[in-house]
N, CA, C and O atoms as CSV, one atom per row, in Angstrom:
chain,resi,resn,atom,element,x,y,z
A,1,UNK,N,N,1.610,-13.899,-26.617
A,1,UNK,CA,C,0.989,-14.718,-25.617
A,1,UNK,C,C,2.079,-15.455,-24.827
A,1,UNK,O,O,3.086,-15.958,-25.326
A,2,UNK,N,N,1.808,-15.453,-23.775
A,2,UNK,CA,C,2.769,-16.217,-22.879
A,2,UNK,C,C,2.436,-17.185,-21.831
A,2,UNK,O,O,1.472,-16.956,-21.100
A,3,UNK,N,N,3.422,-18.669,-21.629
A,3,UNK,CA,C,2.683,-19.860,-21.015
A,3,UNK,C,C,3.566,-20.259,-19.737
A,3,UNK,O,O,4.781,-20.094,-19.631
A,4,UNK,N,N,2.425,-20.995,-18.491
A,4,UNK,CA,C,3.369,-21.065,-17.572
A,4,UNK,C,C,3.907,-22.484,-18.132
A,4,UNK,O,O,3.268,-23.197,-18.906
A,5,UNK,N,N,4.928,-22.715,-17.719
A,5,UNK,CA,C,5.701,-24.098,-17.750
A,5,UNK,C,C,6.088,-24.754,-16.373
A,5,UNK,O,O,6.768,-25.764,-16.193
A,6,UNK,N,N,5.660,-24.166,-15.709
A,6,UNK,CA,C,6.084,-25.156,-14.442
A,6,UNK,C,C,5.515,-26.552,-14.253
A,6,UNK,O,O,5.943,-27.195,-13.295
A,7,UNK,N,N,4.651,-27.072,-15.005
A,7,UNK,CA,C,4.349,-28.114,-14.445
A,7,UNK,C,C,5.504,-29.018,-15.566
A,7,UNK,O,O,6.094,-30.057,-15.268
A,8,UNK,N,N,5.576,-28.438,-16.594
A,8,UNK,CA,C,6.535,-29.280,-17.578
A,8,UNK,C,C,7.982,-28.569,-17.192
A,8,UNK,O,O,8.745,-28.465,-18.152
A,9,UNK,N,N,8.293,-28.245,-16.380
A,9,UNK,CA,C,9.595,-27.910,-15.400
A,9,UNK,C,C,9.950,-28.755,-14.919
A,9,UNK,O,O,11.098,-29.183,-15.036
A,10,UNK,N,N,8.450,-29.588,-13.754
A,10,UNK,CA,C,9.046,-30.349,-12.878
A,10,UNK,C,C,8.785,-31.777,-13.696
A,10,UNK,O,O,9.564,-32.611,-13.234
A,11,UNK,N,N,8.071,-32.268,-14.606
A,11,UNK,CA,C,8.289,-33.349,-15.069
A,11,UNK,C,C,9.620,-33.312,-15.964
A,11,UNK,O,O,9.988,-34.406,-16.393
A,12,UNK,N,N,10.322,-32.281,-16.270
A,12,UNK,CA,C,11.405,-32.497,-17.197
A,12,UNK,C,C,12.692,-32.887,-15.799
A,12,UNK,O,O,13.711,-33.568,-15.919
A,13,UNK,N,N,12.198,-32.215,-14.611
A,13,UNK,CA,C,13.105,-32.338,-13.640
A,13,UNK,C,C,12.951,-33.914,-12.806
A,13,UNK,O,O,13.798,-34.492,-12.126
A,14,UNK,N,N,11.659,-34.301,-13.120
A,14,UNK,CA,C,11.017,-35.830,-12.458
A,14,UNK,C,C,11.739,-37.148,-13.213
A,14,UNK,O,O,11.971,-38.278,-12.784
A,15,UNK,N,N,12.055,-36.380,-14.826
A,15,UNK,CA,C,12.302,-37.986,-15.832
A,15,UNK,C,C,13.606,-37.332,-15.685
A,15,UNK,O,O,14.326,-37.921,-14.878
A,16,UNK,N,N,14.151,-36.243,-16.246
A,16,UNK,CA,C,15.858,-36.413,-16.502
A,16,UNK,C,C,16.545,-35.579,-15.561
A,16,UNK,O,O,17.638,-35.062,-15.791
A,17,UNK,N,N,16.143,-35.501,-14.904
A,17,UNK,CA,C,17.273,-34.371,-13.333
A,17,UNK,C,C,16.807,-33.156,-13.449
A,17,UNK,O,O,15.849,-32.619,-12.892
A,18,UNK,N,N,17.682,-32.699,-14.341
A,18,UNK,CA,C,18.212,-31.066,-15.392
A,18,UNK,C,C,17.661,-30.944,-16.684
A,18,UNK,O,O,17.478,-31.760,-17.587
A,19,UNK,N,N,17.431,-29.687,-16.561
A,19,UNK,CA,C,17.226,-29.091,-18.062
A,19,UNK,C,C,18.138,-29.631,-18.825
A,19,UNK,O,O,17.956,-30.443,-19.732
A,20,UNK,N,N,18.864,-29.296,-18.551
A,20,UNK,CA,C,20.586,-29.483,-19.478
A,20,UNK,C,C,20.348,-30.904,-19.802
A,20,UNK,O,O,20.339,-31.010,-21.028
A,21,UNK,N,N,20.143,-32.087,-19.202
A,21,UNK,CA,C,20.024,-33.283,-19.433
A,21,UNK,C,C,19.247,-33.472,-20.724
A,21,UNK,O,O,19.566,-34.224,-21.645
A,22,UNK,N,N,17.894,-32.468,-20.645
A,22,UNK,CA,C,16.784,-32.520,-21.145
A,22,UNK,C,C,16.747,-32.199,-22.408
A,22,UNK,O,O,16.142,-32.756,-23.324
A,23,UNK,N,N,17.633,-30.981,-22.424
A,23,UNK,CA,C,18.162,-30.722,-23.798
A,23,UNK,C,C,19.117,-31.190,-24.384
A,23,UNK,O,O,19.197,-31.029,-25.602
A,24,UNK,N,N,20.013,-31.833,-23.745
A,24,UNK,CA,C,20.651,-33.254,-24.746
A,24,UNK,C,C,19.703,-33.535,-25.577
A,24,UNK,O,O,19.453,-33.177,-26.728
A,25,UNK,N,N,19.099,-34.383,-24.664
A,25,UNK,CA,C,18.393,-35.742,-24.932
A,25,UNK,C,C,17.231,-35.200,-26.242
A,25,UNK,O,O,16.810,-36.044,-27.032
A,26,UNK,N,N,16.863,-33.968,-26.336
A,26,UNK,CA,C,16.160,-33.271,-27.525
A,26,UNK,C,C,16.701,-32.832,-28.566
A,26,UNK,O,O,16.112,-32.294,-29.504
A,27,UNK,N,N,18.347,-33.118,-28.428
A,27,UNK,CA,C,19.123,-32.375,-29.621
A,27,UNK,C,C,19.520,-31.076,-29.466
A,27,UNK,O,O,20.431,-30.814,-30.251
A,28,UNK,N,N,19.185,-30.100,-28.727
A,28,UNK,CA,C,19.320,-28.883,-28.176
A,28,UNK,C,C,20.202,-28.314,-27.333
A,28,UNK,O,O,20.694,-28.947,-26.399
A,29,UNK,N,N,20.414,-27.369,-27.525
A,29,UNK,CA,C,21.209,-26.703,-26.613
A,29,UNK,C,C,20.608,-26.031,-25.310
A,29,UNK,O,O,19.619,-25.299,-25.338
A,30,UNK,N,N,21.455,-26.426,-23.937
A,30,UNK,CA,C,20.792,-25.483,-22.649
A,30,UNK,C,C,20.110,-23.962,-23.032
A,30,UNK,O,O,18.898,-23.782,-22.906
A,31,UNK,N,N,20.670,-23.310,-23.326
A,31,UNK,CA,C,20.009,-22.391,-23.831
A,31,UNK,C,C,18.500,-22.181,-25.079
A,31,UNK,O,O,17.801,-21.171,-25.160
A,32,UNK,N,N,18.427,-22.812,-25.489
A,32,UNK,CA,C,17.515,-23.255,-26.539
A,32,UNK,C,C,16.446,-23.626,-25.623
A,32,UNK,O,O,15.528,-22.841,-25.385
A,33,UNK,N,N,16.498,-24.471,-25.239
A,33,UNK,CA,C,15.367,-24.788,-24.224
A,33,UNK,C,C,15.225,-23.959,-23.061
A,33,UNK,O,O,14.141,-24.006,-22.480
A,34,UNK,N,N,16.038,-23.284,-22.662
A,34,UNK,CA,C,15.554,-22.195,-21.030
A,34,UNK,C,C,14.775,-21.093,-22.017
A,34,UNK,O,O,13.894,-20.342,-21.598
A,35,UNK,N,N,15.275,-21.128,-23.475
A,35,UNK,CA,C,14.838,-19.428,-23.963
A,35,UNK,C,C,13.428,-20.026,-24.493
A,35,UNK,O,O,12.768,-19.075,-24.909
A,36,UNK,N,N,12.711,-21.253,-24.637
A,36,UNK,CA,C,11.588,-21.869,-24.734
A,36,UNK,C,C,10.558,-22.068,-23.220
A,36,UNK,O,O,9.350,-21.995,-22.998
A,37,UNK,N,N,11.424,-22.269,-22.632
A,37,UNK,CA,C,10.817,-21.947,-21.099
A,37,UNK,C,C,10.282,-20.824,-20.303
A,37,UNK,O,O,9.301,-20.733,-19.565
A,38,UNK,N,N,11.180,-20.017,-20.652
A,38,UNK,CA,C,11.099,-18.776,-20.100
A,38,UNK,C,C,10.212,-17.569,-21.464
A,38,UNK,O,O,10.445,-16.370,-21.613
A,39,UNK,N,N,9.321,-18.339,-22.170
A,39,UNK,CA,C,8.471,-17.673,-23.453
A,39,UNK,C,C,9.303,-16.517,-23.846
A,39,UNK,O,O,8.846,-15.380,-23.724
A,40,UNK,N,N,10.719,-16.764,-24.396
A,40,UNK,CA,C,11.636,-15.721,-25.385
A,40,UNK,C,C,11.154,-16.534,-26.639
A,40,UNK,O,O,10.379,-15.988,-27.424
A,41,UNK,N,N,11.616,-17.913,-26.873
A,41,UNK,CA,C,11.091,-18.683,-28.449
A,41,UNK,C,C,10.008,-19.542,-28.253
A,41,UNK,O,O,9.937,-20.158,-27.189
A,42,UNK,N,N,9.234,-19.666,-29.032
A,42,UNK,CA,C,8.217,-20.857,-28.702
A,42,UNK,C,C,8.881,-22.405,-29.184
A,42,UNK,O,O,9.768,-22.612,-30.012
A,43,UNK,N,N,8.389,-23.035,-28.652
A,43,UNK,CA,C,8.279,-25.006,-28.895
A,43,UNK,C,C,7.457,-25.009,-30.430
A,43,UNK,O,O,6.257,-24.807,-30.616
A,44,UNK,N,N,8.528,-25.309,-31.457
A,44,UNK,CA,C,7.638,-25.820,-32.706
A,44,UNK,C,C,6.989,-27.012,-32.332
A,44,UNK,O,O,7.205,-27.531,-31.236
A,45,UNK,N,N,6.193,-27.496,-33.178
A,45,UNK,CA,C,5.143,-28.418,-32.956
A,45,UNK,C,C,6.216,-29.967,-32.829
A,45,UNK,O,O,6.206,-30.641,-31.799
A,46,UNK,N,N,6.769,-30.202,-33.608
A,46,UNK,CA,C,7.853,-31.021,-33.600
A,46,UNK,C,C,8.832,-31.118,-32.265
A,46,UNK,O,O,9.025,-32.263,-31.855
A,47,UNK,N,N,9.281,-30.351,-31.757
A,47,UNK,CA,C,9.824,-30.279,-30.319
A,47,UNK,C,C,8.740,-30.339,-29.435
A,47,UNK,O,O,9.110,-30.379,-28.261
A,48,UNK,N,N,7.457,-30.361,-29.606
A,48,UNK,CA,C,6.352,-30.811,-28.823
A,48,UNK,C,C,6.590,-32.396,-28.591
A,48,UNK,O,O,6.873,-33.055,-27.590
A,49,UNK,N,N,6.311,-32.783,-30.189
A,49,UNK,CA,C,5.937,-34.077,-30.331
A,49,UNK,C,C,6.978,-34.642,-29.789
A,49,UNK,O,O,6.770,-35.676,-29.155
A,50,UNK,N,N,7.940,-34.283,-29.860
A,50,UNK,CA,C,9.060,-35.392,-29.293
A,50,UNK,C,C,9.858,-35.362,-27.828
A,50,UNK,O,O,10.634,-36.183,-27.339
A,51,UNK,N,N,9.311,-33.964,-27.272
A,51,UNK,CA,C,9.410,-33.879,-25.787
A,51,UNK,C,C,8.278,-34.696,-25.310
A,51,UNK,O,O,8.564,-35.705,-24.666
A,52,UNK,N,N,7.068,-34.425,-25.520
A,52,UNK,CA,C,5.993,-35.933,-25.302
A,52,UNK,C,C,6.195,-37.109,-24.844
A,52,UNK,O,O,6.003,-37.841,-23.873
A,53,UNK,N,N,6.727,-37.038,-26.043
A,53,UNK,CA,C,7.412,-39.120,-26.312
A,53,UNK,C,C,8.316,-39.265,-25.482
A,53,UNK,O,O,8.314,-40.353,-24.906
A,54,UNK,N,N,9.614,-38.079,-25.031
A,54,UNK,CA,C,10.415,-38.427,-24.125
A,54,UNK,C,C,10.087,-38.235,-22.301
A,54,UNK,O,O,10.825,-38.637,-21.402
A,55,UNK,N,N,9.058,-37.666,-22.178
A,55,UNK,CA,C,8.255,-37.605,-21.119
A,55,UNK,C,C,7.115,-38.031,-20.723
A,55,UNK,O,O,6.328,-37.519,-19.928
A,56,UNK,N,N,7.025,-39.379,-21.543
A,56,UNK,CA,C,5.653,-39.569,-21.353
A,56,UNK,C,C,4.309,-38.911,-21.185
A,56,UNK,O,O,3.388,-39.426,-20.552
A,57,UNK,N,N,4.244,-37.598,-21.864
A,57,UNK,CA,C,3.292,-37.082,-21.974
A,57,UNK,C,C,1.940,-37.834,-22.973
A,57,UNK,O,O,2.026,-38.306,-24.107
A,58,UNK,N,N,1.086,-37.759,-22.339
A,58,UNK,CA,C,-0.155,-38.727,-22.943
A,58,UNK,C,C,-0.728,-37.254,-24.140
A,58,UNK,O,O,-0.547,-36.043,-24.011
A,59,UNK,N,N,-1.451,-38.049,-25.259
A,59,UNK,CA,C,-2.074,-36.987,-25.807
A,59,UNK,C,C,-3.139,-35.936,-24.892
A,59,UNK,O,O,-2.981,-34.716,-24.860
A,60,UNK,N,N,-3.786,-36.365,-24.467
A,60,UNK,CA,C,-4.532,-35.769,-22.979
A,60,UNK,C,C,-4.471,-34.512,-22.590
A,60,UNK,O,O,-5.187,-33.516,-22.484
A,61,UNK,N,N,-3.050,-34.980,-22.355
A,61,UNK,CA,C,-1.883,-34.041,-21.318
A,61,UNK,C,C,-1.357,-32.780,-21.641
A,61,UNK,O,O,-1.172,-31.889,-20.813
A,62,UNK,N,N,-0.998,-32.664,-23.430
A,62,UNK,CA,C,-0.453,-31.782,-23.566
A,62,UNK,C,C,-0.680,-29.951,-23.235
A,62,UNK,O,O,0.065,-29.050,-22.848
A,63,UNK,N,N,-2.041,-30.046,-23.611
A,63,UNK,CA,C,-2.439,-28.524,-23.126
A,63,UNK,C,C,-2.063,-28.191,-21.737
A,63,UNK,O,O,-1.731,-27.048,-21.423
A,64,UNK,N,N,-2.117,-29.293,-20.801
A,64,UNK,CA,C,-1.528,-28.736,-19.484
A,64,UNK,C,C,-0.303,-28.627,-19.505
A,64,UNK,O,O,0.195,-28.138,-18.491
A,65,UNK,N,N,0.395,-28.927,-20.349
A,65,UNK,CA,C,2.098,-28.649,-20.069
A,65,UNK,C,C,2.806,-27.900,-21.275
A,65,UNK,O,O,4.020,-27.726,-21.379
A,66,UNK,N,N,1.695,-27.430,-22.291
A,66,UNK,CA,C,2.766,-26.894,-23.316
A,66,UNK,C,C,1.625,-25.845,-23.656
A,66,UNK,O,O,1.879,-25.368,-24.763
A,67,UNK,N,N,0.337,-25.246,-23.065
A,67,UNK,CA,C,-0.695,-24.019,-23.705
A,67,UNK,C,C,-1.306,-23.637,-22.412
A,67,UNK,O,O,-2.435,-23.154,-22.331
A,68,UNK,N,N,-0.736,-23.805,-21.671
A,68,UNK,CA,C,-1.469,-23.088,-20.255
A,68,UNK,C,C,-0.934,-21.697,-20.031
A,68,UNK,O,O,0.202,-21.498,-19.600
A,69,UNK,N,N,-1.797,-20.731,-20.342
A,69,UNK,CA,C,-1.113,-19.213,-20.611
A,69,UNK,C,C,-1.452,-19.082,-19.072
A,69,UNK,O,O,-2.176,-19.567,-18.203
A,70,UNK,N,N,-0.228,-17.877,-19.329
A,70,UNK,CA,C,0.123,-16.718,-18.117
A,70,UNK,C,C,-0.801,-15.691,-18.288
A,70,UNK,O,O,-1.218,-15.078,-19.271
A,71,UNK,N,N,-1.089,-15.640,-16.712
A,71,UNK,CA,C,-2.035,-14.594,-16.735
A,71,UNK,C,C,-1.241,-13.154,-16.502
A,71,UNK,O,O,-0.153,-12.962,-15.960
A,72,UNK,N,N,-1.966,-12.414,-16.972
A,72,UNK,CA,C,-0.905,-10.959,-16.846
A,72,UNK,C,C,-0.500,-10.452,-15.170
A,72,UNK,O,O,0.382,-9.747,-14.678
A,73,UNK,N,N,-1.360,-11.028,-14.780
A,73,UNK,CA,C,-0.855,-10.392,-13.037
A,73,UNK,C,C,-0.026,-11.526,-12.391
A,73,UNK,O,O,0.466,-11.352,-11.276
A,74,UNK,N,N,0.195,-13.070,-13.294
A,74,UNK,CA,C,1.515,-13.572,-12.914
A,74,UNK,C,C,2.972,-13.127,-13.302
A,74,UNK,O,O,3.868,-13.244,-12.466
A,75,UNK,N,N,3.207,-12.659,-14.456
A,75,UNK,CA,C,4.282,-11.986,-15.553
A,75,UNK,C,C,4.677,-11.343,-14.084
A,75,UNK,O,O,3.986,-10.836,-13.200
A,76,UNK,N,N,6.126,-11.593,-14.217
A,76,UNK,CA,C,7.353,-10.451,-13.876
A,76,UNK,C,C,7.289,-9.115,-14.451
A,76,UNK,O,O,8.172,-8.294,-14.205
């Protein structure tokens, strides 16, 4: 299954600039997080919870920014 992330693209780009920033600030490496972005690894539940907290993501919120699947006629 595969998810879009753009809306948690541009809030990661709204609170900390850059990815790269973003994945500091998560403990991670740039790569670690683009290969979570781009649905190569998934976000354990734990890198949920604490990208959340660092983005102010409300409980609410999360399905729109971390389970909103790709539809097959968006896929590259």
């Amino acid at each position: 299954m595969f998810y879009e992330y753009s809306k948690l693209r541009g809030r990661i780009k709204e609170v900390f600039g850059t990815q790269e920033a973003f994945a500091a600030a998560m403990g991670m490496s740039s790569a670690a997080i683009s290969a979570r972005l781009n649905n190569v690894n998934n976000f354990s539940q734990a890198e949920i919870d604490l990208a959340c907290k660092m983005l102010s993501i409300l409980d609410g919120e999360i399905r729109s920014y971390f389970f909103c699947q790709l539809s097959s006629e968006n896929r590259n």
